[in-house]
C-alpha positions in Angstrom: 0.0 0.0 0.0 2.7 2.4 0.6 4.6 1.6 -2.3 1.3 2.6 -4.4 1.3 5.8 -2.6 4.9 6.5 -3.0 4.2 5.8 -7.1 1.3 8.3 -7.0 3.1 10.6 -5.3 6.0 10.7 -8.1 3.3 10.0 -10.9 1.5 13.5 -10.0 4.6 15.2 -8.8 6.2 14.1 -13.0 3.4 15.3 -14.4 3.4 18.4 -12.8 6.9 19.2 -14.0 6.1 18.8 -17.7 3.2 21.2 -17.3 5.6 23.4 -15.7 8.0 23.1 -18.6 5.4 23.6 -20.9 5.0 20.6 -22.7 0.7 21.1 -22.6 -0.2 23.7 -24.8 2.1 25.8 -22.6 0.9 29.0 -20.6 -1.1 31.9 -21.0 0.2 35.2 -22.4 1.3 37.7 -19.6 -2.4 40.1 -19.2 -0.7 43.5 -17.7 -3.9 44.7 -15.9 -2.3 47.8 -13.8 -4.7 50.7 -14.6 -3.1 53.7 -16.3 -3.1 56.7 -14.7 -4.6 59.8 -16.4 -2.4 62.2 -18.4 -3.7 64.3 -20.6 -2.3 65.1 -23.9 -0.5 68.5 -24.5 1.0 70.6 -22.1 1.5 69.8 -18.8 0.2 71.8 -15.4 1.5 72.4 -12.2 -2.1 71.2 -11.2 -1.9 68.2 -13.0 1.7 66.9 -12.0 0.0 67.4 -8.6 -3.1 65.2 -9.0 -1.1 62.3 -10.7 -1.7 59.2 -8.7 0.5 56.3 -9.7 -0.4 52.4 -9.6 1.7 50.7 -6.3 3.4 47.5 -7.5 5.0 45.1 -5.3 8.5 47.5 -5.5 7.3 50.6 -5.9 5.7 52.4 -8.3 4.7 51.3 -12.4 8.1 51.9 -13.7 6.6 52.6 -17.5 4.0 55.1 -16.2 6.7 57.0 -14.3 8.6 56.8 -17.1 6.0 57.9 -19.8 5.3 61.0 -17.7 8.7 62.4 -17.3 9.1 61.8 -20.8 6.3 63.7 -21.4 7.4 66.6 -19.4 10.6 66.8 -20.4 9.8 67.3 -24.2 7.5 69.8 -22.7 10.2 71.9 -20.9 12.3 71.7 -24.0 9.9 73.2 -25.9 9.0 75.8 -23.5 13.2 76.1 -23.3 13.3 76.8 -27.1 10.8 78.9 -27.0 11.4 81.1 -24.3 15.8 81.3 -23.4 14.8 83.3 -20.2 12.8 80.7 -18.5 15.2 77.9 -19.5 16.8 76.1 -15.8 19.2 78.7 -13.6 23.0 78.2 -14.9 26.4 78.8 -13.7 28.6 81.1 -15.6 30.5 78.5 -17.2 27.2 77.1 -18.6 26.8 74.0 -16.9 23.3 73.7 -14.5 23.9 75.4 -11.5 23.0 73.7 -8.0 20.5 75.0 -5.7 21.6 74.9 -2.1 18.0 73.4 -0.1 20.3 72.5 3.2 18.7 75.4 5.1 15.1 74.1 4.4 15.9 71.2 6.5 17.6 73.2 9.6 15.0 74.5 12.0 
């Protein structure tokens, strides 16, 4: 009797490695089901960068709607840099992007 059980055991346990390799039909596509937040096309808002909730994954935030929105806002500010020179980011005199010193904001 134990000997039948022991064969059971390694009949269901070799089955379940060739469905795991794949062998039956193989598995489903990957569904990607995360909900996308809303953006809307064109120029970007203070108001709207503000109200942008992004989907929590297991480590951290969607990586690709992260992504897609400072993609979108950086072609935005290099349009509004071409545009406009004077409201391009503060630089140093040799040209290079100047640092803003925020250590005060955290001294009380």
């Amino acid at each position: 009797m134990q000997w039948a059980l022991a064969l059971l055991a390694v009949a269901i346990l070799g089955v379940a490695a060739i469905a795991a390799s794949g062998r039956f039909e193989g598995l489903p596509p990957v569904v990607d089901d995360t909900p996308a937040p809303y953006i809307p096309e064109g120029e970007l808002t203070a108001a709207t960068l503000r109200e942008v909730r992004f989907t929590v994954e297991t480590r951290g935030y969607a990586m690709q709607q992260v992504d897609a929105l400072l993609a979108q806002l950086a072609a935005q500010m290099t349009r509004t840099a071409e545009r406009s020179p004077d409201l391009s980011p503060a630089t140093g005199d040799n040209g290079e992007n100047a640092r803003i010193d925020r250590s005060s904001e955290w001294q009380r």
